[in-house]
C-alpha positions as CSV (number, residue, x, y, z in Angstrom):
1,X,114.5,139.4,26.2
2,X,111.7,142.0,26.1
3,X,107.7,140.6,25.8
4,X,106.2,141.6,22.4
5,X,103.6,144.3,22.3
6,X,104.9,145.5,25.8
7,X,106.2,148.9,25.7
8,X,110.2,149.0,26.2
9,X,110.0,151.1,29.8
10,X,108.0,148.5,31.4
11,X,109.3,146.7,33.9
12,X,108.7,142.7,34.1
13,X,109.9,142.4,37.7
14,X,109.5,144.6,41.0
15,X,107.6,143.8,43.6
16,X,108.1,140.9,45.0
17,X,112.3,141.2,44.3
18,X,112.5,138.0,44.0
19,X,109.9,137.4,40.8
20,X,110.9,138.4,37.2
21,X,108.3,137.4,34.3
22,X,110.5,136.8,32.1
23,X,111.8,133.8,34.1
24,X,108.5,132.1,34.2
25,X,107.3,132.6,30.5
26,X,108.6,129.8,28.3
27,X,111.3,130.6,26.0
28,X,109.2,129.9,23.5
29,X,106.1,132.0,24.1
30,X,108.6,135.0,24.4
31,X,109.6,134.4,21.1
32,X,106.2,134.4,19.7
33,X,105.0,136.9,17.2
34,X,101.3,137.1,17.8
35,X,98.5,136.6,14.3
36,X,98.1,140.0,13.0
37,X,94.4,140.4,12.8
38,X,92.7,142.6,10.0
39,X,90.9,144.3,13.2
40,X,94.0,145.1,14.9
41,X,94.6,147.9,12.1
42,X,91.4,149.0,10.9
43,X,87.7,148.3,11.9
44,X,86.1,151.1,9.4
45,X,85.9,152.4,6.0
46,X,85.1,149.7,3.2
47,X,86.2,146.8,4.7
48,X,87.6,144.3,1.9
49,X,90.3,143.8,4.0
50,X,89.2,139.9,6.4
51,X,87.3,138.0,3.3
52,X,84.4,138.5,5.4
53,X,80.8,137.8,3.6
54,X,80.1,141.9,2.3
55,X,76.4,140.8,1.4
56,X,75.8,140.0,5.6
57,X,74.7,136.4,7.1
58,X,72.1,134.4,6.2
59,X,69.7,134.2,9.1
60,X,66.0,134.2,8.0
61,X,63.6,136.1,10.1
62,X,66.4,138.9,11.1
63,X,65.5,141.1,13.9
64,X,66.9,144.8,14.3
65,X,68.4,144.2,17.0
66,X,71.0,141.5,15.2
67,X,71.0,143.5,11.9
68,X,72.5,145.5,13.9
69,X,75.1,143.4,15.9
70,X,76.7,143.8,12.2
71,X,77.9,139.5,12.8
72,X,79.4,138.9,8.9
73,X,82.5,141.2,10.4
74,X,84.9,139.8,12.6
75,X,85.0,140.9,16.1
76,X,87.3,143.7,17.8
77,X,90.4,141.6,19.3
78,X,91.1,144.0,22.0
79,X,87.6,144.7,23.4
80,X,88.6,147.7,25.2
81,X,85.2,149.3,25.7
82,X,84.5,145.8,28.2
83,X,87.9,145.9,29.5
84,X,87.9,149.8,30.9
85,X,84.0,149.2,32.5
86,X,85.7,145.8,34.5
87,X,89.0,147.9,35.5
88,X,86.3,150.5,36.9
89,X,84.2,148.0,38.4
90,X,87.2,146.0,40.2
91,X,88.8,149.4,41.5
92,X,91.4,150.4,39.2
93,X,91.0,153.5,37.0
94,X,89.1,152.9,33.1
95,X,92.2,153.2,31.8
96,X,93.8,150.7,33.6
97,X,92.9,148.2,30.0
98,X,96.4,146.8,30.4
99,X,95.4,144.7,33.5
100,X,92.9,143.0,32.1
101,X,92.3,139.8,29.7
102,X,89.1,138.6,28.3
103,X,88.9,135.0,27.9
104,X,86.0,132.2,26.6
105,X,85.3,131.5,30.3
106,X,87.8,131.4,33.0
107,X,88.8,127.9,31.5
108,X,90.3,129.5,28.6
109,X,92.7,132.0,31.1
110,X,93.4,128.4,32.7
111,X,94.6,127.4,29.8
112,X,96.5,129.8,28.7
113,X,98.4,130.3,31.5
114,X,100.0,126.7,32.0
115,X,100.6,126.9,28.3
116,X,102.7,130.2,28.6
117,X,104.2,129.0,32.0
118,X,104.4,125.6,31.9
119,X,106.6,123.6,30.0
120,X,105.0,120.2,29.0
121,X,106.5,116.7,30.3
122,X,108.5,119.1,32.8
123,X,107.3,121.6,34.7
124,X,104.4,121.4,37.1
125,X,101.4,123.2,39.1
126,X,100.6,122.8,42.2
127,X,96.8,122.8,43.2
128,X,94.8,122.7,46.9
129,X,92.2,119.8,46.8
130,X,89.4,119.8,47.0
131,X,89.2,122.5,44.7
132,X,87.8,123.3,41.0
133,X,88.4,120.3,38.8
134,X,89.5,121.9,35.6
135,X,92.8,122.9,36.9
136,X,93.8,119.3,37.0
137,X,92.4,118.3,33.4
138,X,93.8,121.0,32.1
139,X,97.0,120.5,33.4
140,X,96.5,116.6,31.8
141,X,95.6,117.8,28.5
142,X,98.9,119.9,28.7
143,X,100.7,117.0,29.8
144,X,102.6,119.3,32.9
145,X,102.1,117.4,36.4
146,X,100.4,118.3,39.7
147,X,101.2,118.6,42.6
148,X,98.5,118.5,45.1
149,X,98.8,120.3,48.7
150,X,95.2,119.5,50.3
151,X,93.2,122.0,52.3
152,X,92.7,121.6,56.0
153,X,90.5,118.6,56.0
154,X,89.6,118.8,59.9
155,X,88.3,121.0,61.6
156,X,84.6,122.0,62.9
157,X,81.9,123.0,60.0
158,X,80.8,126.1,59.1
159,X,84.0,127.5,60.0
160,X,86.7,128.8,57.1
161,X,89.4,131.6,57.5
162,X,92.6,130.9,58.7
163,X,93.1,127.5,60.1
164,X,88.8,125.8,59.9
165,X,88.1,123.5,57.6
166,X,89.1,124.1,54.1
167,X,91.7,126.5,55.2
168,X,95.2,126.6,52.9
169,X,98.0,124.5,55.0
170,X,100.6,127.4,54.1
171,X,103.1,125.4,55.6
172,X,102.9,122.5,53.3
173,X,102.2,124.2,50.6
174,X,105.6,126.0,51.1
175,X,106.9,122.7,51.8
176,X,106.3,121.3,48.6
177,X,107.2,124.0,47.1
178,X,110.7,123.6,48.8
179,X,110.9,120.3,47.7
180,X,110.0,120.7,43.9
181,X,111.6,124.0,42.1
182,X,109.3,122.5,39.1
183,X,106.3,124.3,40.2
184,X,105.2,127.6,38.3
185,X,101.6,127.7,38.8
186,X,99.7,127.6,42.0
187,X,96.4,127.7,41.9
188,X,94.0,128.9,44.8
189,X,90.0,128.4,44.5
190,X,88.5,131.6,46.6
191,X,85.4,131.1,47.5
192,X,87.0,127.6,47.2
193,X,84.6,125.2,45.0
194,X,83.1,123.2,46.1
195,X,84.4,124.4,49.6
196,X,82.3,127.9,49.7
197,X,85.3,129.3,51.7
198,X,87.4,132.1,51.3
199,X,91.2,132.2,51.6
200,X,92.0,135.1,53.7
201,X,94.6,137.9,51.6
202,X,97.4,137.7,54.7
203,X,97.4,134.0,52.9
204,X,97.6,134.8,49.6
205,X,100.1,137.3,50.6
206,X,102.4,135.5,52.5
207,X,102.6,133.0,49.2
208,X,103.3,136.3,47.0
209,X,106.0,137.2,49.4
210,X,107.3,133.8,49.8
211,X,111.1,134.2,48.4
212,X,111.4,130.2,47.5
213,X,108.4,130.8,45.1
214,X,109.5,131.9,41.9
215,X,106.2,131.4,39.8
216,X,102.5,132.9,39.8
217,X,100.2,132.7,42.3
218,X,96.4,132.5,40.3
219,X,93.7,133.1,42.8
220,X,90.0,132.0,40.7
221,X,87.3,134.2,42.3
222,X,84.6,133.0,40.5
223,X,82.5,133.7,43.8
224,X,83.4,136.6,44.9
225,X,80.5,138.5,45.0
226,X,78.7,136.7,47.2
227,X,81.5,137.2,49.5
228,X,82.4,140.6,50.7
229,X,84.3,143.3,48.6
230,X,87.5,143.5,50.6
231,X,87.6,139.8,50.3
232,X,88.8,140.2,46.6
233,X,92.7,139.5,46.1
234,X,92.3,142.2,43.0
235,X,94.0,144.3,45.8
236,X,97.1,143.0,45.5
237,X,97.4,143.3,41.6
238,X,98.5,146.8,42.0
239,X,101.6,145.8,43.9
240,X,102.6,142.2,42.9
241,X,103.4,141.4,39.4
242,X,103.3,137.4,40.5
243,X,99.6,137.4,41.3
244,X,96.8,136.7,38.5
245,X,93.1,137.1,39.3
246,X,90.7,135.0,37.6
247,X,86.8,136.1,37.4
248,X,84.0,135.2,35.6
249,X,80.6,136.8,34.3
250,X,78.9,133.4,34.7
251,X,77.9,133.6,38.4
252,X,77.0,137.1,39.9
253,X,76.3,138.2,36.8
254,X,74.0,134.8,35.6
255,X,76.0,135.2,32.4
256,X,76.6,131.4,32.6
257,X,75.7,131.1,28.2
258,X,77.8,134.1,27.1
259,X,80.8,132.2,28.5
260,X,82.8,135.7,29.4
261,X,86.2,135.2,31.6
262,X,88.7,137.9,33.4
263,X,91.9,138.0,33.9
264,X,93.7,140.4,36.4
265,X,97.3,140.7,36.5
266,X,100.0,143.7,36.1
267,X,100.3,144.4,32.0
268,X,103.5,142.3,31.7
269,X,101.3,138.6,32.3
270,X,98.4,140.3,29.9
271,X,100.3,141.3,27.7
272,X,101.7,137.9,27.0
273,X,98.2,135.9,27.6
274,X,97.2,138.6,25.1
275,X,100.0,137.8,22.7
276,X,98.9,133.9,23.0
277,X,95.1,134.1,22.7
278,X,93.1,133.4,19.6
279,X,93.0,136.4,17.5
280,X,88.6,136.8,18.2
281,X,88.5,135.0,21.3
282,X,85.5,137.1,22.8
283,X,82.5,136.9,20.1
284,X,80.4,139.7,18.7
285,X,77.6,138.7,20.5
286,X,79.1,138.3,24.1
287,X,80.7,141.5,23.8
288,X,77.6,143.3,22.8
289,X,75.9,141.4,26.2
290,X,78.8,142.5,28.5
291,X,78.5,145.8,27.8
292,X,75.1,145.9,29.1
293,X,75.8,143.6,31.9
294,X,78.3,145.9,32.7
295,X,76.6,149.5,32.7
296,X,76.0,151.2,35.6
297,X,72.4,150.5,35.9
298,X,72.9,146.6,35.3
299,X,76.1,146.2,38.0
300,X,73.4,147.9,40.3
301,X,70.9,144.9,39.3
302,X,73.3,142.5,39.7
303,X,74.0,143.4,43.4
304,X,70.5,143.8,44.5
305,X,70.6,140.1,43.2
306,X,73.5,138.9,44.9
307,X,71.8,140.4,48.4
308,X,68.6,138.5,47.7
309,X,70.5,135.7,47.0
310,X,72.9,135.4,50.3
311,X,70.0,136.3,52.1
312,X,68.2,133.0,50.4
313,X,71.3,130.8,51.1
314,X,70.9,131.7,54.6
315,X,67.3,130.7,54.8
316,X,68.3,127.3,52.6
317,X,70.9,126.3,55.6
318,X,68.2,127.0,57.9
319,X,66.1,124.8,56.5
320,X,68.3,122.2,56.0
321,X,69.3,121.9,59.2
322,X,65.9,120.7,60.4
323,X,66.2,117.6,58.3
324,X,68.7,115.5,61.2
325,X,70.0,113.4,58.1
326,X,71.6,116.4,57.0
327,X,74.7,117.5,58.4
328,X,75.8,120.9,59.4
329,X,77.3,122.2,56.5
330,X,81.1,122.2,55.6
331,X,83.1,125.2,54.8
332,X,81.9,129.0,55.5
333,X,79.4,129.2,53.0
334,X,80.3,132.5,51.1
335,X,79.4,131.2,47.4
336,X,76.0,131.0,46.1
337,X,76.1,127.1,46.5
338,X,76.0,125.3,49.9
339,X,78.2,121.9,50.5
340,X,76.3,119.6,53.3
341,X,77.0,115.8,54.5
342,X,74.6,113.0,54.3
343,X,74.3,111.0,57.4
344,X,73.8,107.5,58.2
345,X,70.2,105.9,58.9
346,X,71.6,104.7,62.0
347,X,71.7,107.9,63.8
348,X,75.8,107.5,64.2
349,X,76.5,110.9,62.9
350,X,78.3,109.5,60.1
351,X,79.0,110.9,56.8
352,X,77.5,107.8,54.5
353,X,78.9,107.9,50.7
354,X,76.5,105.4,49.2
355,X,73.4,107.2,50.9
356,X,74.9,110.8,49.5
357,X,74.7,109.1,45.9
358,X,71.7,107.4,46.4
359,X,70.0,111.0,47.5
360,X,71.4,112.4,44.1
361,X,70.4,109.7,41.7
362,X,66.9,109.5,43.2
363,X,66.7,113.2,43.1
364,X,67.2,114.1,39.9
365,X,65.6,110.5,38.2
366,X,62.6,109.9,40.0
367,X,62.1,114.0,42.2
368,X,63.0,116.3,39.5
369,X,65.9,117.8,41.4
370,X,69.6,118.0,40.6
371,X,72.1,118.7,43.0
372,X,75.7,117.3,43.2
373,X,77.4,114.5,44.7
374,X,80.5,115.6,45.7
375,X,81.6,112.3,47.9
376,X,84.3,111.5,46.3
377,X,86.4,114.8,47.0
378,X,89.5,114.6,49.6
379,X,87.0,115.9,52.9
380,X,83.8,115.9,51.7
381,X,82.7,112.1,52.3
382,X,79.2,111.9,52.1
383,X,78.4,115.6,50.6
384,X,76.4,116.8,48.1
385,X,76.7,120.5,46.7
386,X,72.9,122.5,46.6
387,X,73.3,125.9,44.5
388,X,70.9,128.5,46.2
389,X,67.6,128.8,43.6
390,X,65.0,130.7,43.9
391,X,62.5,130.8,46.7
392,X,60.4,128.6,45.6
393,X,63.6,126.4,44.4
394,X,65.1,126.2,47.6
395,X,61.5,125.1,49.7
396,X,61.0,122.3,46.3
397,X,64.5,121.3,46.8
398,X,64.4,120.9,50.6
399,X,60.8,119.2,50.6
400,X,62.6,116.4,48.0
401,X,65.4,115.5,49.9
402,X,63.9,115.1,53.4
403,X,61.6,112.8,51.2
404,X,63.9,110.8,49.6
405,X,65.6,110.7,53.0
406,X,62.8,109.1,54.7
407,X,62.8,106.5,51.8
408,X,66.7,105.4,51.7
């Protein structure tokens, strides 16, 4: 059975032997037919083609610059333009638009990927707690189970890597996998959320490579920036058709409102997310933000930002660590959030739950600070999850809690 839109010569196995697409699509969404969209033919001429509005919306006050944004027509579907700056920007060639998928966030590629994978009240995913928590309520609202393979929850802080805290147990994840043919989706959070740590790619490799593993392997690098480049699993697309890549505009990029996700995968998988998605998925207006996010002079912003940024998480931990309530922080810390234990009154050492959510409902209620409680994740008792701010965020922030500390 060939994939729809793919051209006959392409191959939907290689590399690993043991993978073939076309044995981890659903029957079903081989089958499909994708909409047809008016803007998959023709996007010029006199467009009386879409029953679009010819006399242009209805905003008062219009500004050139969203007369120009032309919003009473539909949307290109394919967004190519966006597609060939990311290929550039992640290391493949601009023509490399086959590799890549646009999505409404990286929740929507979530989506769509246990609904082309996974078959509902079957089939399952298997996830690496504690880890992002979409993955799971995704998988609910898809009715497919999970299976869940927690991350090395010993350990000394601070570390990450191979086998510190928050490190992927390899071996029970390829135990489970033994035990449970079910599984076609594994998902792997790297910089992990709200871990901060990075899964090193010998990992994510060995999984790839792992013949008992017949499914997909998504790595989400939401974080990756703030990590270093050759940190990215994007180097394995080239060679493994069972790896997909997630990213995201929202973080490095402070694209957060546009709501702009990527995909990363070998054209077979994109092809078939492509074939799945909503014909307009990616709005006029995001698109026409991307593109500027994504020129040369604006990737160049965005990295000056990300060093002032890692150089301001490193000055947060410092000051943290002169509150003694606050415990050394968890993980490796190569996200633009840190994820630090509240310790008991008593001096014990302890991790203390109830203080950890007293901290963050006293914060943001009566201090005018929000971080996140993140207690009630598998190895992170007592923790609550501070995104680097600005400066003057970061010495606000730190000033409140040893505060609020003093008071509880």
């Amino acid at each position: 059975m060939a994939i729809h839109g793919l051209p006959q010569s392409t191959p939907t196995s290689g590399k690993p032997l043991h993978f073939d697409l076309l044995n981890v699509i659903r029957p079903n969404i081989l089958q499909l037919h994708p909409y047809r969209a008016a803007r998959d033919d023709y996007s010029s001429g006199i467009l009386v083609d879409a029953n679009e509005n010819a006399l242009g919306h209805s905003i008062d006050s219009t500004s050139d610059s969203l007369t120009s944004l032309h919003l009473h027509r539909y949307p290109d579907p394919a967004q190519p333009e966006i597609k060939a700056r990311i290929a550039a920007l992640r290391g493949f060639p601009e023509s490399a638009i086959d590799h890549i998928f646009l999505g409404v966030g990286s929740d929507e590629v979530v989506d769509l990927l246990m609904r082309v994978c996974v078959t509902p009240g079957r089939e399952k995913i298997l996830t690496t707690p504690p880890t992002y928590g979409m993955y799971a309520v995704s998988a609910q609202i898809n009715d497919i189970g999970v299976v869940r393979c927690p991350l090395e929850l010993s350990g000394t802080n601070g570390e990450g890597g191979e086998n510190g805290r928050f490190s992927v147990k390899l071996k029970e994840v390829k135990a489970a996998i033994d035990a449970d043919p079910l599984i076609k989706l594994v998902f792997l959070c790297s910089p992990g959320n709200p871990t901060g740590t990075l899964i090193p790619i010998h990992v994510i490799k060995e999984l790839l490579d792992y013949p008992n593993f017949k499914g997909i392997v998504v790595v989400d690098e939401a974080y990756i920036d703030f990590a270093t480049p050759e940190a990215s699993a994007v180097s394995l697309v080239k060679d493994y058709g069972n790896i997909c890549v997630m990213q995201t505009l929202s973080k490095s990029f402070g694209l957060a409102g546009v709501r702009l996700g990527v995909a990363i995968a070998q054209p077979p998988l994109i092809q078939v997310l492509s074939n799945t998605k909503a014909p307009y998925n990616i709005s006029t207006p995001t698109s026409h933000i991307a593109l500027a996010a994504l020129s040369t002079t604006s990737i160049n912003f965005m990295r000056s930002k990300m060093t002032t940024l890692i150089g301001s998480r490193a000055a947060l931990l410092q000051s943290l660590s002169t509150i003694s309530e606050v415990g050394a922080p968890l993980g490796s810390n190569d996200a633009n959030f840190v994820l630090v234990p509240i310790l008991d009154k008593d001096g014990s050492g302890n991790p203390d739950n109830i203080r950890a959510q007293r901290l963050y409902k006293l914060l943001a209620e009566e201090n005018g600070v929000v971080v996140r409680f993140r207690g009630n994740e598998p190895g992170c008792t007592g923790c609550v999850r501070i995104t680097v701010g600005t400066e003057d965020e970061n010495g606000i922030v730190v000033s409140m809690i040893r505060k609020v500390l003093s008071e509880i």
